[in-house]
C-alpha positions in Angstrom: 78.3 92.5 58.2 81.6 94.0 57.9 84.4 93.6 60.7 84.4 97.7 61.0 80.3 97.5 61.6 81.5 95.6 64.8 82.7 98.7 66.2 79.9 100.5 67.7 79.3 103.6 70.3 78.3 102.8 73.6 74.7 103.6 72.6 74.4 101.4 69.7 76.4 98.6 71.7 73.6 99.1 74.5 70.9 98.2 72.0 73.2 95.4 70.4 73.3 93.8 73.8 69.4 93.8 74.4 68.9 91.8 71.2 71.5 88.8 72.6 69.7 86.1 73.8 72.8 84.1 75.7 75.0 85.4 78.4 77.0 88.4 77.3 81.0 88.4 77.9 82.7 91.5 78.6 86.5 92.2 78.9 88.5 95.4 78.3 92.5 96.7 77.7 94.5 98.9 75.7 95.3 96.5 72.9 98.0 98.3 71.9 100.2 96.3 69.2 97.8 92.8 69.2 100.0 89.7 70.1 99.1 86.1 70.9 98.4 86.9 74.7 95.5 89.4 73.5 94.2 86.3 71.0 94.7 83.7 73.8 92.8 86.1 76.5 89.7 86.8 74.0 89.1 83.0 72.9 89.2 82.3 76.6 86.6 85.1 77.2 84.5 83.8 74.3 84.0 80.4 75.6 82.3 82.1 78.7 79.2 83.2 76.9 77.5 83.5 73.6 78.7 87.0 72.7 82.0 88.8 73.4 82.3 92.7 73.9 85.8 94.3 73.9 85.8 97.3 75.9 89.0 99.4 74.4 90.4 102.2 75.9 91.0 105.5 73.7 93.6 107.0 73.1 93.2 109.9 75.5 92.9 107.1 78.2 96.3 105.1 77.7 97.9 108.2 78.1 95.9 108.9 81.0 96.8 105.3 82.3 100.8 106.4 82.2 101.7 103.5 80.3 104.6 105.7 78.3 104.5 108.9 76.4 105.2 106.5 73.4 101.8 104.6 74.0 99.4 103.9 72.3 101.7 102.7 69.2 98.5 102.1 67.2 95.5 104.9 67.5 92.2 104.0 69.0 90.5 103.6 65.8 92.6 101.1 64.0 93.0 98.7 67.5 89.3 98.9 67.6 89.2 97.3 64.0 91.8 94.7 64.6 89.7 93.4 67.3 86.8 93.8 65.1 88.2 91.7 62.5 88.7 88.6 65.2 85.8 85.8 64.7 85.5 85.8 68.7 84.6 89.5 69.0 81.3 90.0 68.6 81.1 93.8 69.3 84.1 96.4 70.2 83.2 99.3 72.3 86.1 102.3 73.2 85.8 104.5 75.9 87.0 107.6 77.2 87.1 107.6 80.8 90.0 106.1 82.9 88.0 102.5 83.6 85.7 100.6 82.0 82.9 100.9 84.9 80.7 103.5 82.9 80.7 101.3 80.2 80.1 98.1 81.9 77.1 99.5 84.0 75.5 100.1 81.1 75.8 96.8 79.2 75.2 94.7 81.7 77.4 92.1 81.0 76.7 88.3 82.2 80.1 87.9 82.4 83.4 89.7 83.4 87.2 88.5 82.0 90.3 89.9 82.9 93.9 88.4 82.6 95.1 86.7 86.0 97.6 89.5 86.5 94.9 91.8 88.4 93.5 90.4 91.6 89.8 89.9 91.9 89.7 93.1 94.2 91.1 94.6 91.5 88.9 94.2 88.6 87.0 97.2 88.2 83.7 96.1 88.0 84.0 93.2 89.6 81.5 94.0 92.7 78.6 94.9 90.1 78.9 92.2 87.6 78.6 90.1 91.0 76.3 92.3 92.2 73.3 91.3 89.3 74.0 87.8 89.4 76.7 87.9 87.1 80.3 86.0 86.9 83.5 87.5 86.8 86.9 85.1 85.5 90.5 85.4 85.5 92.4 84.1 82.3 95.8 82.9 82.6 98.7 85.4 80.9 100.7 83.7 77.7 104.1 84.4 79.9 106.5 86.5 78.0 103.6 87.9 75.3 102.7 91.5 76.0 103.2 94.9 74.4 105.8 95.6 76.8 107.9 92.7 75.8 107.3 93.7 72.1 108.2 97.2 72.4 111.4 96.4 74.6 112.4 94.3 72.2 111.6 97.0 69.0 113.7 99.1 70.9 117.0 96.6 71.1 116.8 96.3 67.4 116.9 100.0 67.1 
């Protein structure tokens, strides 16, 4: 299988996820300009389960999410692959709409991972991970590794 045949719509990763038989790991971000805090916050996610979905948002929804009018750096298409080509993502899922909670409703995940920086009140989808019996974790954050300390600094060079 190739790393782009990871990347599948939310209907084909709805019928990947029936066919796993261990407890399904779901996270979700922009991934805008991959760094070691994205790599440390998947392998962490990975070890929760046997299989790791990456929710990514498109590119309509960063700038939905007012994260800059320069964001996303890299289109929607190409961070999907990038997390596609990681050995702990298993499948890589983007959506349109402003949260994830769509997307996680239907795939049911086991398991729900978000970086420490979001309170447990607010991760959405939290309440119906919980909710089926599921688990929902908070990674630590690499300090000083995120896309807004990468583009802050590609700006100073400039």
């Amino acid at each position: 299988m190739t790393t782009a045949a990871k990347v599948r719509s939310a209907a084909d990763a709805v019928g990947w996820r029936r066919s796993q038989r261990g407890p399904v790991v779901f996270t979700n971000g922009v991934f805008d300009l991959l760094h070691a805090g994205h790599v440390e916050l998947l392998e962490a996610a990975r070890t929760e389960g046997e299989a790791l979905v990456v929710g990514v948002n498109s590119d309509a929804s960063v700038r939905r999410l007012g994260k800059g009018s320069d964001r996303p750096v890299v289109a929607e298409a190409d961070r999907a692959r990038l997390l596609a080509a990681l050995a702990t993502v298993d499948c890589v899922v983007l959506f349109d709409e402003d949260t994830p909670l769509q997307l996680i409703r239907r795939l049911h995940p086991d398991v729900l991972v978000k970086g420490a920086d979001y309170a447990r009140d607010q991760i959405v989808g939290a309440d119906e991970v919980e909710g089926w019996g599921g688990r929902v974790v908070r990674v630590p954050l690499l300090e000083g590794k995120s896309t807004t300390d990468l583009l802050r600094k590609l700006h100073d060079v400039k």
